[in-house]
C-alpha positions as CSV (number, residue, x, y, z in Angstrom):
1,X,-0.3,-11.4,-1.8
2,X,-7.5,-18.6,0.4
3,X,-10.7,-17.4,1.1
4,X,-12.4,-16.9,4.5
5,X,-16.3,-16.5,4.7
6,X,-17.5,-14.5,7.0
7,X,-21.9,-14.7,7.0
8,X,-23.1,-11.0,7.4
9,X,-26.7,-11.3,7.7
10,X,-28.1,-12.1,4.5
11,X,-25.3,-12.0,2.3
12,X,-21.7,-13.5,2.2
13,X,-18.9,-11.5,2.9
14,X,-15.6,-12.6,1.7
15,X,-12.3,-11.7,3.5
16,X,-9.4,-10.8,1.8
17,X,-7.3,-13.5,0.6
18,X,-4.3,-14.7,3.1
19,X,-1.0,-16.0,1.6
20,X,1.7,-18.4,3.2
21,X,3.8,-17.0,5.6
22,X,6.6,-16.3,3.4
23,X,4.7,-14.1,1.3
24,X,4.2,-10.0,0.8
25,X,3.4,-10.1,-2.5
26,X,1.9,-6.8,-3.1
27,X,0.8,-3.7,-1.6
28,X,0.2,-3.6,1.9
29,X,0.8,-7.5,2.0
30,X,-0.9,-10.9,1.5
31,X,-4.3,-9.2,3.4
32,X,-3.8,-5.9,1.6
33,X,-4.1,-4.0,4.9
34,X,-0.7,-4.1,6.0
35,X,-1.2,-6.5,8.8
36,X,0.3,-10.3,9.5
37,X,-1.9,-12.6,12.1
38,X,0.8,-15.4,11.6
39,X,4.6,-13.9,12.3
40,X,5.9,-13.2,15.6
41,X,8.5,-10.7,16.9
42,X,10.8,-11.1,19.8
43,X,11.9,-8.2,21.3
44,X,16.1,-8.2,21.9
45,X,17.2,-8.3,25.3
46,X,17.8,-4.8,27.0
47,X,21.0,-3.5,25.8
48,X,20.3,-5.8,22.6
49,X,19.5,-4.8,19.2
50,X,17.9,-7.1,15.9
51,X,20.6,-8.5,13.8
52,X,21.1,-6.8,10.4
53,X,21.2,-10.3,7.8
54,X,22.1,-8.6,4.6
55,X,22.2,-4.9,3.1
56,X,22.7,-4.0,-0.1
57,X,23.2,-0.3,-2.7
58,X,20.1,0.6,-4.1
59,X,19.2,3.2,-6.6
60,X,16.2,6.1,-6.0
61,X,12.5,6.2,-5.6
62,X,10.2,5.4,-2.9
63,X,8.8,1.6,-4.2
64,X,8.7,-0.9,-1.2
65,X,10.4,-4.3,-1.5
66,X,7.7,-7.5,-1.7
67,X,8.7,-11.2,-1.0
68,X,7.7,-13.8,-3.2
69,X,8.8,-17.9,-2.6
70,X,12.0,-16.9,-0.9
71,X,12.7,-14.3,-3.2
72,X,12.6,-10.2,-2.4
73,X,12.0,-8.1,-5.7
74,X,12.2,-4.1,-6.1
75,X,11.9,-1.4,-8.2
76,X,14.6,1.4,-8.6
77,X,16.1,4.0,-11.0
78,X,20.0,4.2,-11.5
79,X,20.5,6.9,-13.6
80,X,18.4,7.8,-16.4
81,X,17.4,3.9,-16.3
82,X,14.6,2.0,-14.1
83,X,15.6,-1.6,-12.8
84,X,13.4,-4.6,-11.6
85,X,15.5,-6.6,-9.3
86,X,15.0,-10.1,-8.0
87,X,17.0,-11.0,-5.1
88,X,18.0,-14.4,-2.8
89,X,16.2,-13.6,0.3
90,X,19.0,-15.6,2.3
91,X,21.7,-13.8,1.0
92,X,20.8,-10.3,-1.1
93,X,22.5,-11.8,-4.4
94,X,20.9,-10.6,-8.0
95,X,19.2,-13.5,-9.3
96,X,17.6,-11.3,-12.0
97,X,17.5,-7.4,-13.3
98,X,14.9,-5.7,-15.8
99,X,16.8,-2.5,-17.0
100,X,15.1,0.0,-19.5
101,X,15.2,3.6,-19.9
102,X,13.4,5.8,-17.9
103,X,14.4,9.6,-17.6
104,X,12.2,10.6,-15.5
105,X,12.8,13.6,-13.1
106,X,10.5,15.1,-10.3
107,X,9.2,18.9,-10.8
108,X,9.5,19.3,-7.0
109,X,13.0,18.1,-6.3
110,X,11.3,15.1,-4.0
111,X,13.6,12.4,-5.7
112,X,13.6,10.5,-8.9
113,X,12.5,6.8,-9.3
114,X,9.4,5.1,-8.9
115,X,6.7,5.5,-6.3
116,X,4.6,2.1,-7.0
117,X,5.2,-1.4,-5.1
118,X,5.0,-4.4,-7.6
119,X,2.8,-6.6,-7.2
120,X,3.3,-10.5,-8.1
121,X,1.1,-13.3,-8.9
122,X,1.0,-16.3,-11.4
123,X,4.4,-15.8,-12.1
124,X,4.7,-12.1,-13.5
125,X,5.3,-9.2,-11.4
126,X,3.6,-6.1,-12.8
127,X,5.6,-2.6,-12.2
128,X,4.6,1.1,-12.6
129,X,6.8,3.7,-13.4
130,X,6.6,7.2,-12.4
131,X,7.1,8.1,-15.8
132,X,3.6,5.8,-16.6
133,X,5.8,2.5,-17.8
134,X,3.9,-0.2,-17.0
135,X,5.5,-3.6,-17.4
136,X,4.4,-7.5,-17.1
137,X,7.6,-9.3,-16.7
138,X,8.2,-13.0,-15.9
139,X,9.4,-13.8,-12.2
140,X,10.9,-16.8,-13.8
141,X,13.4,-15.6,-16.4
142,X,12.8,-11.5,-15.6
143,X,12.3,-11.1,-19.2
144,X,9.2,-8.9,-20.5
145,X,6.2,-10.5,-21.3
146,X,4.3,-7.0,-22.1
147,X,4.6,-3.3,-21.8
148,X,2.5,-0.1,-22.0
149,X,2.9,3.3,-22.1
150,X,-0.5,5.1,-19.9
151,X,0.9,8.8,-21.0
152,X,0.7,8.0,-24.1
153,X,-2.4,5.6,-24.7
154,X,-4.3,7.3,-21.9
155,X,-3.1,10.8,-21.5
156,X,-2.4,9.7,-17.7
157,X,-0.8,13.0,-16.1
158,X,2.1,13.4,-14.4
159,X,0.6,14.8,-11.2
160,X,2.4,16.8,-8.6
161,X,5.0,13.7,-7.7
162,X,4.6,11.3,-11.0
163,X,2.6,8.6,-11.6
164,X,2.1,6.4,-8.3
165,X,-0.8,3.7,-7.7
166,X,0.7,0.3,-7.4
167,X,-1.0,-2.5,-9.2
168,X,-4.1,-4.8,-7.7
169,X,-3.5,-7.9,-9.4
170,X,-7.2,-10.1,-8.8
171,X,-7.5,-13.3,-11.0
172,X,-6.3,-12.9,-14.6
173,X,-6.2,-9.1,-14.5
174,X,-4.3,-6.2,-12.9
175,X,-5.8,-2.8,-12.1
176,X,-4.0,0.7,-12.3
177,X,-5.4,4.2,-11.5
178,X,-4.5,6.1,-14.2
179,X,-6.6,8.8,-14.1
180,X,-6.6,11.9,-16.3
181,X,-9.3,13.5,-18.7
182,X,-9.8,10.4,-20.3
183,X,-10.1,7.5,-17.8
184,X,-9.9,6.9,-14.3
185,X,-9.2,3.4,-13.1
186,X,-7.9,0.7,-15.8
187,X,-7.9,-2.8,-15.8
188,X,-5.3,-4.9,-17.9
189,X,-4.7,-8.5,-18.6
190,X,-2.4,-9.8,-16.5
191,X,-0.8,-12.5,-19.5
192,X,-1.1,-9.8,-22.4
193,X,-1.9,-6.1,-20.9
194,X,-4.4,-5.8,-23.5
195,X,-7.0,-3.3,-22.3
196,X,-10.4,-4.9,-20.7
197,X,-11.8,-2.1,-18.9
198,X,-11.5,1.5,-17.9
199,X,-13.7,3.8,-15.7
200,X,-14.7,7.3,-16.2
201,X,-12.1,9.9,-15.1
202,X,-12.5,10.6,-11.1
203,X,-8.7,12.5,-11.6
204,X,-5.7,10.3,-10.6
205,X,-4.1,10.4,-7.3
206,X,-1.7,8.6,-5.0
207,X,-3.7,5.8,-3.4
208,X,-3.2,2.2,-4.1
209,X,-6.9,-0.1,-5.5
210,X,-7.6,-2.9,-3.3
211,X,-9.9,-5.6,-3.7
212,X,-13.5,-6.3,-1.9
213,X,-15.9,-9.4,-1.8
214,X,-18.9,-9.4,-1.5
215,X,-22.1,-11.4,-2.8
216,X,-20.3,-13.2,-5.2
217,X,-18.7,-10.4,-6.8
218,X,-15.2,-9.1,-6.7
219,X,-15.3,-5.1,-6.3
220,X,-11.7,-3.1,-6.3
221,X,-12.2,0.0,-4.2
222,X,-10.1,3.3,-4.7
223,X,-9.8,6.7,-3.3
224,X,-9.5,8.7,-6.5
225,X,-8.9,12.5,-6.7
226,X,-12.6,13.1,-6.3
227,X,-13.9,10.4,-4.1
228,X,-14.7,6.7,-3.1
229,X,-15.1,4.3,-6.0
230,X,-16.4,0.8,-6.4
231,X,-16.0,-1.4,-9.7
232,X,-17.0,-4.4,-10.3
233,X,-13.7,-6.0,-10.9
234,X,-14.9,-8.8,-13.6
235,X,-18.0,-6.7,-15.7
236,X,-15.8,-3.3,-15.9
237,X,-19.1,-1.7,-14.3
238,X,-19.1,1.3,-12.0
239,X,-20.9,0.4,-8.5
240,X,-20.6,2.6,-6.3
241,X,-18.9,6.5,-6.2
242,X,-19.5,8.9,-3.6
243,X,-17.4,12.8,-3.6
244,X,-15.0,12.8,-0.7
245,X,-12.4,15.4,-1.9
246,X,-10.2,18.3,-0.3
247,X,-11.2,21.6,-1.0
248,X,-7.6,22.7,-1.2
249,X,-6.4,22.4,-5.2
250,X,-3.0,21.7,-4.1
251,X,-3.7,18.4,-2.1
252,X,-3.5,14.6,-2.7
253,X,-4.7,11.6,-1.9
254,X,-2.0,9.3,-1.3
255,X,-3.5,6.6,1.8
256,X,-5.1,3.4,0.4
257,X,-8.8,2.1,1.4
258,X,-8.5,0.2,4.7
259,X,-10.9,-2.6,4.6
260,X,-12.4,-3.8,7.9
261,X,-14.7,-6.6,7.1
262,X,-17.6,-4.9,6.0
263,X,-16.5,-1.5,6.9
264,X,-13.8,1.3,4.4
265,X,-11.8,3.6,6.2
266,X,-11.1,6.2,4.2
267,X,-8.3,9.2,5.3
268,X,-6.1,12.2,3.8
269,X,-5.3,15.6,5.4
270,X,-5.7,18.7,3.4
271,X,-9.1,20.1,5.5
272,X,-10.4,16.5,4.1
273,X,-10.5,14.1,7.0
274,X,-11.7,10.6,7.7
275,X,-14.8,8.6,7.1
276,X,-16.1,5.2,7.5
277,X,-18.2,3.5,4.8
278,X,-20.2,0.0,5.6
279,X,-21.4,-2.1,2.7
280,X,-24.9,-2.6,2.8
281,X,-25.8,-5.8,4.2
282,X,-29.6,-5.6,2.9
283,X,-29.1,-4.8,-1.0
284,X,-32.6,-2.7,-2.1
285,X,-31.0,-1.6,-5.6
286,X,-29.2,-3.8,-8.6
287,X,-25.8,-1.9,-7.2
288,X,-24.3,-2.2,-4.3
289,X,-24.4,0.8,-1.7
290,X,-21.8,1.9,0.8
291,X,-23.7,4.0,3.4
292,X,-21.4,6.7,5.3
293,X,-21.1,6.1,9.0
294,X,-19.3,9.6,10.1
295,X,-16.7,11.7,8.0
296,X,-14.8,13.8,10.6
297,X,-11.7,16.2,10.2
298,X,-9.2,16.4,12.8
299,X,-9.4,12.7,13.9
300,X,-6.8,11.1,12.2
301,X,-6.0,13.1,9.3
302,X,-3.9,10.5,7.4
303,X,-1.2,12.1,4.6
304,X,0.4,9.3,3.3
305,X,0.8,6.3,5.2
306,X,-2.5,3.8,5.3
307,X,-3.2,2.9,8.9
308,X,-3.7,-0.4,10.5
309,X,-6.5,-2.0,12.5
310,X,-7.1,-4.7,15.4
311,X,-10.6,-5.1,16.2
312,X,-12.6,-2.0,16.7
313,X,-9.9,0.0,16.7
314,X,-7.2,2.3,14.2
315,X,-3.8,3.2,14.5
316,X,-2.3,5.6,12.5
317,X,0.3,9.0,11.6
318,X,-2.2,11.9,12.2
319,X,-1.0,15.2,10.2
320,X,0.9,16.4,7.5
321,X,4.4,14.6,7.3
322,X,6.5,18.4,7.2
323,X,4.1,19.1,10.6
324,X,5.5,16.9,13.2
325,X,2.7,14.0,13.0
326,X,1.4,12.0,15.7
327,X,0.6,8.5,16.2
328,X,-3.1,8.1,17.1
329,X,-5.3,5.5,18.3
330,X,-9.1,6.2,17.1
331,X,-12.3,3.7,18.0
332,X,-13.9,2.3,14.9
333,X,-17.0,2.9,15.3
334,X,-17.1,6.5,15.9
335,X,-14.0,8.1,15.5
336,X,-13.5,8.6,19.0
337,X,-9.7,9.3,20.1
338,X,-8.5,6.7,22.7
339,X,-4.6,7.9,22.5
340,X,-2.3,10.0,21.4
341,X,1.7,9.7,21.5
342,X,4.1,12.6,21.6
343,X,5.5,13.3,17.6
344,X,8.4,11.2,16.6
345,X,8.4,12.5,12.8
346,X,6.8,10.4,9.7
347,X,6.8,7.4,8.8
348,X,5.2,4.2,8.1
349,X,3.4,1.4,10.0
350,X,2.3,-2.2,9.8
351,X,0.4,-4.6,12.3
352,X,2.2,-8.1,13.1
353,X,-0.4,-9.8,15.6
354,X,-0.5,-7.4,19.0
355,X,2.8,-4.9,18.0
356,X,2.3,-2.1,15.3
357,X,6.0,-2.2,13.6
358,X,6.9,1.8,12.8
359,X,9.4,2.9,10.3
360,X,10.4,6.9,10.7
361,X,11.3,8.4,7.9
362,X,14.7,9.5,9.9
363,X,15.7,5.8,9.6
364,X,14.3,4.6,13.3
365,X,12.9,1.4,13.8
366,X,9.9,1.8,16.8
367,X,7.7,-1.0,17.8
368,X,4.7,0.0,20.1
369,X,2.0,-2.5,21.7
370,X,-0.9,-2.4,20.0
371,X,-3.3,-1.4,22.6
372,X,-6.7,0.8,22.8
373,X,-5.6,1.9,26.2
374,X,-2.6,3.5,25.9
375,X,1.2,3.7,23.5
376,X,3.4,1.8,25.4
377,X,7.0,1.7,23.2
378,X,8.2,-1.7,23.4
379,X,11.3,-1.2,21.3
380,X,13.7,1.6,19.6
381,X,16.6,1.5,16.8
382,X,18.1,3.5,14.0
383,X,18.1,0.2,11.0
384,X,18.8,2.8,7.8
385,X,19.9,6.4,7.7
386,X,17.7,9.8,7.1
387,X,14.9,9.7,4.1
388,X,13.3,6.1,4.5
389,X,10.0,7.3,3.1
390,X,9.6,3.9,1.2
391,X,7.2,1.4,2.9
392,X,8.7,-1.7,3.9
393,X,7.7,-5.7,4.2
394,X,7.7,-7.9,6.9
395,X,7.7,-11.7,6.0
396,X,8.6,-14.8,8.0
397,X,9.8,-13.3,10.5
398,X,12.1,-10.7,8.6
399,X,12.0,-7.0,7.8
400,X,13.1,-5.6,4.4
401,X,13.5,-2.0,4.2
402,X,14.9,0.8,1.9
403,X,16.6,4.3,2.2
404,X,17.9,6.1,-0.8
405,X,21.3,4.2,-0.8
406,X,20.4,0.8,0.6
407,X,18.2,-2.3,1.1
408,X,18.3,-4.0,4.4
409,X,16.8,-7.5,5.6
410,X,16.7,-7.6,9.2
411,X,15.2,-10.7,11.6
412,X,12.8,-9.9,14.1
413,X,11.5,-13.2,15.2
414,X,14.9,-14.6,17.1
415,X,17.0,-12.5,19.1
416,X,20.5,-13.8,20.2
């Protein structure tokens, strides 16, 4: 975005790291599974709605806003240019702006811009363009402390919708999927972006790394083109790769790994389904094993928003996003559907304590109660207009979200 351990039998698993408050520093936020144990929401009032703090124009593509130390920073393209921005997260003002020339444009006509949240940490905020720009730039002073191009020393494709992953910044390095014929997962240094590490090609896709730990060792786990891969984030070393791939050519991955303690959740649509993974408490081999709990289709059949968890249990869009998807509630432990709501479009969710926080992609805010038993809707509003695809960020109590033309901050934790 402090480590918790957590003694699993007979080795020591390590949760992920939780930041201040104030803090969603990267993908999927300071626990990397899109879930906050310490805001709060109050609901308005009936009749009420929250309270819009700032907006302000944006350019195109699809990268969520973070929050670092009371500043919000995004990535956008104006033009043939992309921008870094950092912002005052009282007020929306430009502190900063990264501009440099991008010209990329989308084969399908899905929008132009970038796809990948930053991600920040010892001061730099590393970027990924859709055009496969990757930059290391100083929060500080927003100048560049290091740039690559992965098209052209990797051969990374283009893909069906450009170059996605968002960075997984662990210690002193920061991890891409880059994919190709070439490579699959790279890892950088996070002061120079001199190469450290690459895998072997798996294909790229649209999923995000994350990080595991466990045994003393820091793994980043990704759900590459052709299935579920381990590395050992430090040695470079593969650990662990099972297959877990559509059968359909024209099909992507684009959910990230959802990490429940010991336990990856693993989801795309495309006659693929889901399947749950648990890390092998009792280690017989010199590598780590995942051993597959269930793999089911039809159960929550994620496309591209990663799903949340509280306890045993999942919530999550089931279908694809242009075939009226559903909100689900599946048990953990065996797939097991405990709910269903009626379609309300696309969108995007996050967990803050007992609420899951929905984003439609028509621009709707929805809050449900995050309950096994059945969806109650606590709460309804239209916060941006038509086309919010983008994730969003949730932070101290306030919201940041995008559309194509503008960035909102909105409060959720006081009501009026």
């Amino acid at each position: 975005m402090f480590f918790i351990f957590v003694l699993m039998g007979s080795f020591l698993l390590v949760s992920i790291p939780q930041l201040m408050a104030e803090n969603w520093s990267n993908w999927l936020g300071a626990n990397y599974n899109g879930s906050s144990e310490n805001n709060t929401i109050s609901l308005p009032p009936e009749g009420k709605e929250f309270g819009i703090k700032w907006k302000i124009a944006v350019g195109s593509g699809w990268s969520a806003p973070i929050i670092h130390e009371r500043s919000v920073y995004f990535h956008d393209q104006v033009g043939e240019n992309e921008i870094v921005h950092r912002l005052n997260i009282d007020s929306g003002a430009e502190i900063w702006q990264h501009s440099y020339f991008s010209g990329y444009q989308d084969s399908f006509g899905m929008g132009n811009g970038p796809r990948s949240t930053p991600s920040i940490s010892r001061g730099l905020i590393a970027t990924h363009g859709a055009q496969g720009i990757i930059y290391g730039i100083d929060i500080t002073t927003g100048k560049p402390i290091w740039v690559r191009d992965l098209k052209k020393d990797f051969q990374s494709p283009k893909g069906f919708f450009g170059r996605c992953s968002s960075p997984l910044i662990v210690g002193d390095r920061v991890i891409f999927d880059v994919g190709g014929n070439t490579v699959g997962i790279v890892a950088f240094s996070l002061t120079s972006g001199k190469t450290l590490w690459s895998s072997k090609p798996y294909g790229n896709d649209y999923s995000s790394s994350l990080p595991f730990f466990a045994n003393g060792k820091s793994f980043s786990l990704s759900f590459m083109r052709k299935g579920f891969l381990a590395m050992d984030i430090y040695a470079g070393s593969e650990e662990f790769f099972t297959p877990f791939r559509s059968p359909i050519n024209a099909s992507v991955n684009a959910t990230s790994p959802l990490i429940i303690g010991n336990r990856v959740f693993l989801s795309s649509c495309y006659d693929l389904g889901a399947g749950l993974w648990q890390y092998q408490e009792e280690i017989k081999t010199e590598n780590p094993q995942f051993k597959k709990l269930w793999h089911k289709k039809g159960i929550l059949d994620c496309h591209y928003s990663t799903p949340v968890a509280l306890g045993e249990y999942i919530y999550g869009f089931h279908g694809r996003q242009e075939r009226s998807p559903v909100i689900r509630c599946i048990r953990l432990e065996d797939g097991a559907i405990m709910w269903q709501a009626p379609s309300i479009g696309a969108g995007n969710l996050i967990r803050v304590r007992d609420k899951i926080v929905v984003l439609l992609e028509s621009g709707e805010l929805v809050i449900l109660k995050a309950s096994s038993k059945s969806c109650d809707i606590l709460f309804r509003q239209q916060i941006l207009g038509s086309e919010s695809r983008a994730h969003f960020s949730f932070a101290d109590g306030f919201l940041f979200a995008r559309d194509k033309r503008r960035l909102i901050c909105l409060q959720l934790n006081k009501t009026d």
